[in-house]
Each structure stands twice: as structure tokens, then as C-alpha cells.
N, C-alpha and C positions, 0 to 999 in steps of 0.2 A: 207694169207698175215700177217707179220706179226707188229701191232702195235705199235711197237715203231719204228718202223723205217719209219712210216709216217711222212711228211712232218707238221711243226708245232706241233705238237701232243708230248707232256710231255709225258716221261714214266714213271712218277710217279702215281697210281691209281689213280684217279677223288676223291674218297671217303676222301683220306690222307689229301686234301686242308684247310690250317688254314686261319682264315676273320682274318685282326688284325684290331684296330683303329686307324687311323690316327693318328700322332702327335699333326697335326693344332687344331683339334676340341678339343683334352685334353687342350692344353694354351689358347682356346678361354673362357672352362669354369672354368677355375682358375683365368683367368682374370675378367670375367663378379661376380664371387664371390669377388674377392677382392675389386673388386667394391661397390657393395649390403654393406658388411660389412663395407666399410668407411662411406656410406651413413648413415647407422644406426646407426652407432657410432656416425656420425655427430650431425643425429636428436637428441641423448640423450643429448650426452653434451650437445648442443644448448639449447634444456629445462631448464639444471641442470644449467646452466650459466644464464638463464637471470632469472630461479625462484629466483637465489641468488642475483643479481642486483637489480631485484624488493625489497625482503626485506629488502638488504641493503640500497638502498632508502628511502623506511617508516622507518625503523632506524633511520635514519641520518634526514630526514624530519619530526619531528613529528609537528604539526600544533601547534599554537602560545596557550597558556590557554587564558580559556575563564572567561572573566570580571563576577561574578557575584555580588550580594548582600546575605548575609552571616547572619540568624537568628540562636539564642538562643534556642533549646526546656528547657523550664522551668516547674518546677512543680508548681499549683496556684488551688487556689479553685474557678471553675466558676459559674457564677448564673448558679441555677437549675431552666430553665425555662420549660413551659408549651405554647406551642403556637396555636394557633386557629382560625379560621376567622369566619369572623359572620358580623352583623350591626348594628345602634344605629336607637333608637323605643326612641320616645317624654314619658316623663317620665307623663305628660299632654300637650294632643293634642286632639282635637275636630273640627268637623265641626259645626260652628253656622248653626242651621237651626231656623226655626220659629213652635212654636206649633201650631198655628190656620192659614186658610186661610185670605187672606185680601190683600190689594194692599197698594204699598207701596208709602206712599207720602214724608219720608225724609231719605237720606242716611250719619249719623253720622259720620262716620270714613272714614280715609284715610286709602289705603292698603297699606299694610307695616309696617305700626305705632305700638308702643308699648301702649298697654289699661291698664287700673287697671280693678280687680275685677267689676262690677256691672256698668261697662261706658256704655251708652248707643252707638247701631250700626246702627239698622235700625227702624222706625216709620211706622208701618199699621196704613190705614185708619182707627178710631176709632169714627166715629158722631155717631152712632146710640146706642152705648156701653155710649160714654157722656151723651147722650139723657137719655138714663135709668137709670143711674147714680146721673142725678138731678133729675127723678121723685120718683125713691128710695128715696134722700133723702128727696125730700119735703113729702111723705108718712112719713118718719120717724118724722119729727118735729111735722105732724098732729096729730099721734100717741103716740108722746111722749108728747102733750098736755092734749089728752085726758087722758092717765092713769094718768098724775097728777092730772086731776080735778077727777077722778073716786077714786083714793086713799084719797083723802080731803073730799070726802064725806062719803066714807066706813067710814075714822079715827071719822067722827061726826056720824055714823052709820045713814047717810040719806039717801045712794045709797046701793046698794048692793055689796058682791063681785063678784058677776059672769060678771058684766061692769067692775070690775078692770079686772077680769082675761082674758074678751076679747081686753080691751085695748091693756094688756100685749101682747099680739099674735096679734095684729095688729103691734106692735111697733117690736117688735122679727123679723115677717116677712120681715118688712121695710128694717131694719137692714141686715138678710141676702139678701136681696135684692140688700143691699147696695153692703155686702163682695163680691159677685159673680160676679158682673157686675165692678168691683173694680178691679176682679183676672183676667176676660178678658180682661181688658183695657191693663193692666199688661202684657201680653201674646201680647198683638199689640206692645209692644215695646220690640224689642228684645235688650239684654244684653249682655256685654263677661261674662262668667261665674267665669273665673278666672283672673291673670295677664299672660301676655303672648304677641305675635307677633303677628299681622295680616298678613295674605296671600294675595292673588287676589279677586277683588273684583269680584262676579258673577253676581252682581241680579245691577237692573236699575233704576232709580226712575219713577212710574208708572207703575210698571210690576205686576200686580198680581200673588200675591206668595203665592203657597201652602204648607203646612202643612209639614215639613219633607225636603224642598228646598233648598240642598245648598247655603248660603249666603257670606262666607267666612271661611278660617281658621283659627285657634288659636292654637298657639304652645308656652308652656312655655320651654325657652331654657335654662334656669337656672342649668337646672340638666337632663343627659339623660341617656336610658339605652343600655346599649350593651351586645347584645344577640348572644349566640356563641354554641357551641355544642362541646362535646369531646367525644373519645370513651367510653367503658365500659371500659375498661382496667386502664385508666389516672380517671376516677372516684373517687379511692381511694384515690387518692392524693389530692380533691379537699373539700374547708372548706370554710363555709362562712365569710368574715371578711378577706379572703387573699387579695394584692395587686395583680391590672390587669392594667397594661399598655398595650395602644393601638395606633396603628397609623394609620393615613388617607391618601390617595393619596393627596388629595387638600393641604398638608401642610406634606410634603417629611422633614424628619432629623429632625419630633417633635413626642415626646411623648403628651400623658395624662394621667392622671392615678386615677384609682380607686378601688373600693372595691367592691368583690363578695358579692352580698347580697342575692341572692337566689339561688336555687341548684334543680330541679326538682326532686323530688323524685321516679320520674319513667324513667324507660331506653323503650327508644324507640324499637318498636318489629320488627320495619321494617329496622332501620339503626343497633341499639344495639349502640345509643349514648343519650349521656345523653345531657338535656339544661339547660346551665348559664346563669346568670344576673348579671351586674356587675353594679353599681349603677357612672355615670361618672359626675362632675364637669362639668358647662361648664360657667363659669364667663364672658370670654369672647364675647359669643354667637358666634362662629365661629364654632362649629361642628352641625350640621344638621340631623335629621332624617332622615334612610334612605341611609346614607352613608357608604359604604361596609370600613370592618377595619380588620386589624389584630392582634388580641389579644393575650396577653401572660402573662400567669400568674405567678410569683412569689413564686419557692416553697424550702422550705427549703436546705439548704448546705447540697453538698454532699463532701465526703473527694476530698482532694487535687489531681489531676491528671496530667498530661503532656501536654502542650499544644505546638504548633508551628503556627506563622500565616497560612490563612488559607491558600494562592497564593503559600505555601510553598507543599503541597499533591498537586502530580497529580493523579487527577480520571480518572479510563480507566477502562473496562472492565473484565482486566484481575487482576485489583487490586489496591486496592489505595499504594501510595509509595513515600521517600520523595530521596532526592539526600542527603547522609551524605557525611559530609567533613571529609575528615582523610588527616595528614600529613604524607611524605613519602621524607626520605633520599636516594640524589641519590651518586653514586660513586664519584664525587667532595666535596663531605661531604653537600652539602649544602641541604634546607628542600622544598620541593615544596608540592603542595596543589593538591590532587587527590577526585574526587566525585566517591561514589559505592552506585548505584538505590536498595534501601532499601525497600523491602516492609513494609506497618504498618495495623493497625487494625485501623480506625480512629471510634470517638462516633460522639455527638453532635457538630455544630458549633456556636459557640456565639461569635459574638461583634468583627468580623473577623480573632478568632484565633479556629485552631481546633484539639478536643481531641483525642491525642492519648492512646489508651489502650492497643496497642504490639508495640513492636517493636525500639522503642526511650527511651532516659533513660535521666533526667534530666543532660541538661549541653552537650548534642551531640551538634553539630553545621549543621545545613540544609541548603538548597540552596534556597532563598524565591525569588527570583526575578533572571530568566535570564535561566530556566531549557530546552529552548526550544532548543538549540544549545548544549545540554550536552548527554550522554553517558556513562554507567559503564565505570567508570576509566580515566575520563577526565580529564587532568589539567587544574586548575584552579587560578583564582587571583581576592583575594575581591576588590571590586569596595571600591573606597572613597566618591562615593556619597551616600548620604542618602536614606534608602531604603523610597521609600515612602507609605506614611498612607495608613492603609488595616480600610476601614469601613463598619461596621456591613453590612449596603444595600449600592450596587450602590446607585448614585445621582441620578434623576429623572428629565429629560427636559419635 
């Protein structure tokens, strides 16, 4: 039979048959492409377009300058001080005590009061000290009878001397008889030793008081010392006859001031500091024994340096720095005021201004009041109010 001339059956070989692809499905993925690619075009411009809006927003929006207060760095020569804390020690101070036992039958002084030298405070029982005291001295008159008649007869050579020479040591003995009994009485009354303040009364009347028994204190206020300590290092610097101002909590915004007068001659092995003395005034009687101060001593000029107040440096971590002002011409011609965060080197702070040693050059202009709202390159506009007072310490409630 022969193959082609079967029914349905191509007489073209099987093997010859070409697969073509569709039309449909080639427009479907020219379509689905040209799709994809508008999308992505879309997404970019979409970005390129609103990063450009954005900008030109902050552009055109820049935020209004900010108000500050506008300091001087000036070159000045500032005290070279020396500071330290320490406390003031009674230049004479004493506890009255009693040297002997006895009870006490009269209490002299009010506490508080101001004494003289030799005022009498407290009275021990004294009878039996009295007692002895008149029989010494009638011993002595016995005795100074007899060696008068015993030298009146020596002088007529009718007695001998060895009745004068026992007289004489009857009457001697009397005598010291007297002194001792004289020194104990003495010792029953006790005395302030020098002028000064009295403290709290301790003792009672009737109280048997021994030997050594706080009675009260005595504090001359007249003149006090203030004792401070500095390292080994600052040692050098330090002379006796310098001026030491000092100030107390109890009286915030006062000095006092005085003069080193003594200078330990040995440095401490366990700190490697050395101790001062500074001899202080105190006319008033208002500074106290005992009260914690901070001392600073007075040491010679050093050359002229930079300063800027102090509210002007901000301290952070990464470095102290001030905000400098420069002016800057914009396309209107006209001048606006820009800040650029400066870093500096700063030294010591004195008396609320503080040393620059990098960085500032006499005559720059810094931002001393208002740095908290600022930024490299922020504009700005000085304030017309008065910057206000930078002092040495906060005030003290």
C-alpha cells in the first residue's frame, strides 16, 4: 500500500515538520517588556524628581538665624593663682581643765562670754588649803619673832649662833610652808589662761572635778590659721610672706585674706604633698575653727594670654571649642553673620573668663550666650540685650 495516498496522511516525510512560534505570545512579551521598562523609568525619575524638590525646599527654606550674645576674645594678663582646700585651726585654743582634784563650790563665767587673760572661771573647795595657810602663817610670825630676839642677842654676844641659825629654818620652813599651800589654793581656782571666747559650759556647781576634766573652751578669734596641703609639683612656687585668699561656705561672694607664714619642710611620703599655713585676720570673729575653706594663693604674673568668658567654651568629650562668628556676603550684596565650631586648647579658668592657648587670636568674636540651638554654619544675629554677668562661683542658697 502505498503511503501517500492514505487518507489524512501528508506526503511530506514526518522528519521534514518545522514548530514555529506563535505571533500571540512574541506581542505578549514585547508588551510585558515595555511595560517593566516604563515602570523603571518611572521609579527613577520619581526619586531624581522629588530628591530635587526636597533640596530645593531647604534651599528656599533655610530656618530664621538664631539670636545670640556675641563676646570679645581679648588678650589680658590674668592672676596667676594657686588653689587648695584645707581648714582654719584656732591660732590659741585650749580646753580649761583644773590641775588638782576638788569640788566645785562657784562657777564664774557665762558661756559664750569674752574673758581677759587671768579672769577668774571656776572655784574648788579650798578649807583645808585655807586651814594650812593660816597655820603657816602664824608659824611664820612665831618664827620670825624668835630669830629677831636670837639675832639681838647674838649682836650683844649673849645667845649663840646656832639659836639664830635654828630660828632661821624655823622661819624659812614656815615660809615655804606658806608658798605651797599658797600654789594649791591657786590651782583651786581655775583661770582663762589667755583673752579669748568661751564655749559650753560642762561641769555644774557641786560636781566633783578631777584632775584633767573638761570645764569649758577657750578660743582666741582674733587671728586664725588655715591649713591646706599642695602637691610636690606647685611646692616651687610656694614663699612665705605670699598673699592667700580664702573663702567659706557660711559667707558665699566674701574673701579674706592672708599671709603664708609657714611652709613644712617636708613632703609628705604617703601623699608627696606638702603643708601650708597661712596666718588669717579675723577682726570680725566670724570665721571659726574648723571650718572647711578654699584657699588660693597669689603667685606672680604671667605674660598676657587670650581669654573669652567662660559660658563661651563648650566642654564635651571630644574637645573643648567655641562657636567663632565670621561674616559672609550673600548674592544681594548684602552681609549676614555665620558661626563655624572652632575647636581650642583652653588653660586655667579665673574670675569667669577662660584661657585660651590654641586656637583664638585676639579680637575673633565668639558666641557666649545661646550655643545650644547652633550648628557649624548657622546664621546668626546679635541679640541687643546685655549678655549677662559670668561670676567667678555660682551663688550659693
Amino acid at each position: 500500500m502505498n503511503i501517500v495516498t492514505e487518507h489524512k496522511i501528508s506526503g511530506k516525510p514526518i522528519v521534514d515538520k518545522t514548530h514555529k512560534r506563535p505571533v500571540r505570545m512574541v506581542r505578549w512579551f514585547i508588551v510585558v517588556g515595555l511595560l517593566l521598562a516604563l515602570l523603571v523609568g518611572g521609579l527613577v525619575w520619581f526619586n531624581y524628581f522629588r530628591g530635587k524638590m526636597i533640596a530645593q525646599f531647604f534651599a528656599n527654606n533655610k530656618p530664621p538665624p538664631v539670636s545670640v550674645n556675641v563676646a570679645t576674645a581679648k588678650s589680658e594678663t590674668i592672676p596667676n593663682l594657686l588653689t587648695a582646700v584645707g581648714d582654719l585651726a584656732a591660732v590659741h585654743q585650749v580646753n580649761v581643765t583644773s590641775d588638782v582634784n576638788g569640788r566645785i563650790t562657784d562657777i564664774q563665767f557665762t558661756a559664750g562670754a569674752s574673758v581677759k587673760a587671768g579672769t577668774p572661771l571656776v572655784q574648788l573647795f579650798d578649807g583645808p588649803e585655807q586651814g594650812d595657810l593660816a597655820n603657816y602663817k602664824a608659824q611664820q610670825r612665831v618664827a620670825q619673832i624668835s630669830l629677831d630676839r636670837a639675832k639681838q642677842l647674838a649682836e650683844r654676844q649673849v645667845g649663840p649662833q646656832a639659836t639664830v641659825d635654828t630660828a632661821q629654818a624655823a622661819f624659812d620652813q614656815a615660809s615655804a610652808g606658806i608658798a605651797k599651800t599658797e600654789a594649791i589654793i591657786s590651782q583651786k581656782l581655775v583661770r582663762a589662761p589667755f583673752d579669748g571666747e568661751l564655749g559650753v559650759r560642762r561641769v555644774e556647781v557641786g560636781q566633783y572635778l578631777t584632775a584633767g576634766t573638761q570645764i569649758v573652751s577657750l578660743t582666741d578669734l582674733s587671728a586664725l590659721y588655715a591649713n591646706f596641703t599642695v602637691t610636690e609639683k606647685d611646692s616651687g612656687q610656694l614663699k612665705v610672706g605670699q598673699i592667700v585668699r580664702i573663702a567659706v561656705d557660711a559667707y558665699p561672694g566674701r574673701t579674706f585674706e592672708g599671709k603664708i607664714t609657714t611652709i613644712e619642710p617636708q613632703i609628705a611620703a604617703e601623699t608627696r604633698n606638702i603643708r601650708v599655713q597661712a596666718t588669717i585676720q579675723n577682726p570680725d570673729r566670724i570665721l571659726k575653727p574648723g571650718m572647711f575653706v578654699t584657699t588660693t594663693v597669689v603667685l606672680p604674673d604671667k605674660p598676657p594670654v587670650v581669654t573669652v568668658p567662660e559660658t563661651a567654651v563648650d566642654y564635651t568629650l571630644y574637645g573643648d571649642s567655641v562657636f567663632l562668628l565670621s561674616e559672609k556676603k550673600e548674592e544681594d550684596g548684602k552681609t549676614s553673620l555665620t558661626v563655624t565650631r572652632t575647636f581650642v586648647q583652653t588653660g586655667k579658668r579665673v574670675e569667669g573668663r577662660a584661657e585660651i592657648l590654641k586656637g583664638l587670636k585676639d579680637g575673633d568674636r565668639v558666641v557666649a550666650v545661646g550655643q545650644l540651638k547652633l550648628q557649624s554654619g548657622s546664621a546668626v544675629t546679635i541679640s541687643t540685650d546685655p549678655t549677662p554677668p559670668i561670676p567667678a562661683k555660682p551663688p550659693r542658697y
